[in-house]
C-alpha positions in Angstrom: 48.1 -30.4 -47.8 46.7 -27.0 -49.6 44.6 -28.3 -52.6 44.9 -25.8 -55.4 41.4 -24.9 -57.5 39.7 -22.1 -59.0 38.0 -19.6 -56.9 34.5 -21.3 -55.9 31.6 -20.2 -57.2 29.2 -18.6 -54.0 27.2 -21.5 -53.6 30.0 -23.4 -52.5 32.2 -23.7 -49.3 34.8 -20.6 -49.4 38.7 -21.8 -48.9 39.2 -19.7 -45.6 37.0 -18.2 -43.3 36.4 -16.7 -40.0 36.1 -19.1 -37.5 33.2 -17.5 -36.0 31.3 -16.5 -38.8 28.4 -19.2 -39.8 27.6 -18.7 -43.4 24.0 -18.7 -44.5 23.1 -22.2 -45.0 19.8 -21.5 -47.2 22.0 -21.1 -50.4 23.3 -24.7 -49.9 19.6 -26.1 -49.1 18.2 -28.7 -52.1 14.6 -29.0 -51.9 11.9 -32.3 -52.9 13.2 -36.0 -51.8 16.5 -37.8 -52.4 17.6 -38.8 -55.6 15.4 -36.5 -57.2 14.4 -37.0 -60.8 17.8 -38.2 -61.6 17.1 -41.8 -59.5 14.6 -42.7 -62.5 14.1 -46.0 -60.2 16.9 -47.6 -60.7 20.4 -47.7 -58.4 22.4 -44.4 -59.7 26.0 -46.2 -58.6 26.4 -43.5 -55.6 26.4 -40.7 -58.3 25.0 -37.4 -57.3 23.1 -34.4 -58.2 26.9 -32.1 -57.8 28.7 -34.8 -58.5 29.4 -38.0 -55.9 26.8 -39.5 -52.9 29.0 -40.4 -50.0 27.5 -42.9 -47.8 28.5 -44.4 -44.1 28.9 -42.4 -41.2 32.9 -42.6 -41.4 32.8 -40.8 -44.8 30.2 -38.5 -44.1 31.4 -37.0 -41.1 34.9 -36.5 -42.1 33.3 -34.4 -45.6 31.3 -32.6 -43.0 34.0 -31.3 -41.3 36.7 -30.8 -44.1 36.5 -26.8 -45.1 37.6 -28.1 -48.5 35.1 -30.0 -49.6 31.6 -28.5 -51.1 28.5 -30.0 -50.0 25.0 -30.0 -51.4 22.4 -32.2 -49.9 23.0 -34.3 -46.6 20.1 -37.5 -45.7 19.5 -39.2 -43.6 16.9 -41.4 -41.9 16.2 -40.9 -37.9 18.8 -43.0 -37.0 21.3 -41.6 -39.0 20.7 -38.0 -38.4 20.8 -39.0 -34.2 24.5 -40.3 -35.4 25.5 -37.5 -37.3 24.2 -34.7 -34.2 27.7 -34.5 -32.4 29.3 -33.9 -36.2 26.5 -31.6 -37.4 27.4 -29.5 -34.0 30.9 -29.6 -34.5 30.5 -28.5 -38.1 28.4 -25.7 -37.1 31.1 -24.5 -34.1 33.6 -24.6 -37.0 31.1 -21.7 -39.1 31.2 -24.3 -42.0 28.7 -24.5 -44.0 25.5 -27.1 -44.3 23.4 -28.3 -46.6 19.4 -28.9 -45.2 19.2 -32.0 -43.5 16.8 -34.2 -46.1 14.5 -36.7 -44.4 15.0 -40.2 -45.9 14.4 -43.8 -45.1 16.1 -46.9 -45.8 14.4 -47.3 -49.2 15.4 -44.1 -50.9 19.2 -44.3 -49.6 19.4 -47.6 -50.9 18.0 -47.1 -54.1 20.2 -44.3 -54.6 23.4 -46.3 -53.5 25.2 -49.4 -55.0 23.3 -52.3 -54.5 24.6 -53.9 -51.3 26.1 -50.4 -49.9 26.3 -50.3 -45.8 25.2 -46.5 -45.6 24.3 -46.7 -42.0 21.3 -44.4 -42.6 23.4 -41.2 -43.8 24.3 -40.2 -47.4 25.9 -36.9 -48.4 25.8 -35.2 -52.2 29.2 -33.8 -52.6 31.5 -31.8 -55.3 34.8 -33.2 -56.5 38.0 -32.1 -53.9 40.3 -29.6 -55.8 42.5 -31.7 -57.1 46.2 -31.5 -55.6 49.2 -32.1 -58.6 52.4 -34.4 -58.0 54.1 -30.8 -58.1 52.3 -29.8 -54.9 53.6 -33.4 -53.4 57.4 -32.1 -54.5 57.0 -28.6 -53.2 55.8 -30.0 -49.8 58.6 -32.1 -49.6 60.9 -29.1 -49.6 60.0 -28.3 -46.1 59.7 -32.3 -44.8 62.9 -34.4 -44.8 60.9 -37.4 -44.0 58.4 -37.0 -46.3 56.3 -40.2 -47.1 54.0 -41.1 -50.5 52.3 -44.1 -51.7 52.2 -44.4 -55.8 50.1 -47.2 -57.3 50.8 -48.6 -60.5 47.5 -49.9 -62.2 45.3 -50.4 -59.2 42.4 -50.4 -60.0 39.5 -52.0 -57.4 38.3 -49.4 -55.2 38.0 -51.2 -52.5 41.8 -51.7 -52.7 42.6 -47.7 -53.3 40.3 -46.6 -50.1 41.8 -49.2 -48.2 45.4 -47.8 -49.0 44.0 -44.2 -48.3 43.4 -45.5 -44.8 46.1 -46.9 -43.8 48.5 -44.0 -45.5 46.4 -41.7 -43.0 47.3 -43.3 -40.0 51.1 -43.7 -40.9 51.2 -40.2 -41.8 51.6 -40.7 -45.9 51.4 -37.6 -47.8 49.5 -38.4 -51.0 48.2 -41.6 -52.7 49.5 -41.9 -56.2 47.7 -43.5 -58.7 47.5 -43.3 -62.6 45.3 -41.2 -64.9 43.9 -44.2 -66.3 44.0 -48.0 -64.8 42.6 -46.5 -61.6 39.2 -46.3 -59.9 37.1 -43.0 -59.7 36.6 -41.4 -56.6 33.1 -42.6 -56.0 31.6 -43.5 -53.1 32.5 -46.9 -53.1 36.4 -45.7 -52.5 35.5 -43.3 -49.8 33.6 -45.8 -47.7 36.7 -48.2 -48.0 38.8 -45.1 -47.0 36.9 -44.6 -44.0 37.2 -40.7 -44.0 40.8 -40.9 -45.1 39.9 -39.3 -48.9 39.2 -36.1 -47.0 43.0 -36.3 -45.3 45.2 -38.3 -47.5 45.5 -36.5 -51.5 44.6 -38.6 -54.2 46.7 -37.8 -57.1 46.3 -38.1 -60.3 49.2 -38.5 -62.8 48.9 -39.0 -66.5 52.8 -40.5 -66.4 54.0 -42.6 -64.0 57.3 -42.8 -64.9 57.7 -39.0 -65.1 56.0 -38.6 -61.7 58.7 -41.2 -60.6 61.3 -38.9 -61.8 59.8 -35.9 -60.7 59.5 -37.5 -56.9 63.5 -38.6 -57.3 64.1 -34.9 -58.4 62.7 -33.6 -55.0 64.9 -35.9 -53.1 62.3 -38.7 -52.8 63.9 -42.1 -52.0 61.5 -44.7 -54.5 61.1 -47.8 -53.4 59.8 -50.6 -55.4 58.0 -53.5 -53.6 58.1 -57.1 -55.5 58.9 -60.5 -54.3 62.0 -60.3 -56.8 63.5 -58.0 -54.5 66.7 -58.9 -53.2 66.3 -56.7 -49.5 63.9 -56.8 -47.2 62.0 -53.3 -46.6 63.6 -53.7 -43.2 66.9 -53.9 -44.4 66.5 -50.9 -46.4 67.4 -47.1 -45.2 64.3 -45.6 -45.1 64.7 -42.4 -43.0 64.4 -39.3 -45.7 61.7 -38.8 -48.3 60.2 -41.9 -49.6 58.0 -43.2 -52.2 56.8 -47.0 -51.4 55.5 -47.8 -54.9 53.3 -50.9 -55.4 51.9 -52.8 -58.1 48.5 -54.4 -59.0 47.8 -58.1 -58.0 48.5 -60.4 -59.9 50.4 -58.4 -62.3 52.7 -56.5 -60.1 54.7 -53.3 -61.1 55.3 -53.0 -64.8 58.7 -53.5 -65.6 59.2 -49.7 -67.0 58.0 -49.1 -63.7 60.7 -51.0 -61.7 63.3 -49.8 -63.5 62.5 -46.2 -62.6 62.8 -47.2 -58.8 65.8 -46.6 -56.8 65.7 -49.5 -55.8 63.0 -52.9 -55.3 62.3 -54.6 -52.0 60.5 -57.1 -50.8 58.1 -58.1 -47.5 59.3 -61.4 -46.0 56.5 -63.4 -46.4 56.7 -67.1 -46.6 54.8 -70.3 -46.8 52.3 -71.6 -49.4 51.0 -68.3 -50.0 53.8 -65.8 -50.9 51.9 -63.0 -51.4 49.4 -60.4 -50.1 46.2 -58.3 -51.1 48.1 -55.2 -52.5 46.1 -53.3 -49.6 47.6 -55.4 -47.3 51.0 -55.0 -48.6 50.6 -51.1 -48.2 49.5 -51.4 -44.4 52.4 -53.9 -43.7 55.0 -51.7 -45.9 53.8 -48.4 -44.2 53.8 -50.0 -40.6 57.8 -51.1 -41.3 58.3 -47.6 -42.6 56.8 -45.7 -39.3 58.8 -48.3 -37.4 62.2 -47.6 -38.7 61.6 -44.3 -38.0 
């Protein structure tokens, strides 16, 4: 997937370059210890100087390595920086861009993080991704019969969102649809649950569902909603072209504007006392049943 942006300003990551050609890392290089001024003491909630602190060596790596994403400080503690060597060389074979590797121990990552965060003794300072619209989603499609997105009505823990991201990357989704508003921020908190799957799998952001629903239909997706009151199983269900698997928020569920906007609503056969699944869940188990029937 191309993400669409404005040109980058020079101390960023360019969107193309030679393969051969290292750029001079000094212009990326943030000097005094982590956190800065900005950690006045206190836990920042994995916000950074640019913009978000990614933490774990999952999350880390993959931003490392993704020519799209613009980096600004990288620490680490020893352990963490003996972790990150067969990325960092990697990264450099690639001629991307890195920031100065920051000394850090266990202290300053973790008062920089969330309390409780597992950052495995790495932590990277990153700008937002360009953002990718639900018209670059269509436009794709033109070119890929088969096509697959996840949208998300109202889900909002992040936990549940990263966990999503990660299993649409290894079922070959497309994008991960989610609302404007009634959804988590991309923090770092959503990229650890992702696992490195925010730097592969879009994240888009629409202000309408309903309209994104219509504009998915219009470029021949198939949108499937998934709710116990559906009267087919997902198996049971023609699944081959473009589809959109949307799924609701626990508890809750889809929205009933949001139902009637779907081609048509399935349901997982689950059974037994407990009926239902962790929304995350649902998505691995509706993706797997997808791949399968294909």
């Amino acid at each position: 997937m191309t993400r669409k942006t404005k040109p980058l300003p020079p101390t960023g990551r360019a969107d193309t370059r030679p393969e051969s050609a290292p750029r001079n890392n000094a212009e990326n290089r943030q000097e005094g210890r982590p956190g800065g001024r900005s950690q006045g003491g206190r836990h920042q909630g994995g916000r950074g100087a640019q913009g978000v602190l990614l933490y774990g060596l999952h999350p880390v790596s993959a931003a490392l390595l993704n020519p799209e994403r613009r980096v600004h400080r990288l620490m680490a503690t020893e352990s963490g920086r003996t972790a990150l060597e067969p990325v960092l060389a990697q990264a450099k074979a690639r001629g991307l861009a890195l920031p100065g590797l920051m000394p850090a121990d266990r202290t300053d990552l973790d008062r920089m993080l969330p309390p409780g965060a597992v950052h495995q003794g790495v932590a990277l300072d990153v700008a937002p991704l360009p953002e990718v619209g639900i018209e670059d989603i269509c436009a794709e499609a033109d070119s890929d019969h088969s096509a697959l997105v996840v949208v998300l009505d109202q889900v909002t823990d992040p936990h549940n969102v990263g966990a999503i991201l990660r299993s649409a990357s290894a079922f070959g989704a497309k994008a991960v649809v989610v609302t404007e508003r009634h959804a988590p921020e991309t923090t770092g908190v959503l990229a650890k649950s992702a696992s490195g799957a925010l730097e592969a799998v879009p994240l888009v952001r629409v202000t309408n569902l309903a309209r994104a629903l219509a504009d998915l239909q219009q470029a021949g997706f198939w949108t499937v909603g998934l709710a116990e009151s559906g009267d087919k199983t997902l198996a049971q269900c023609n699944l081959t072209g473009r589809t959109a698997l949307v799924l609701g928020a626990e508890g809750s569920g889809l929205r009933r504007l949001t139902m009637e906007r779907c081609d048509l609503i399935a349901r997982l056969p689950t059974q037994g006392p407990v009926g239902s699944l962790n929304v995350s869940n649902a998505a691995a188990v509706a993706l797997y049943e997808v791949a399968r029937l294909r």
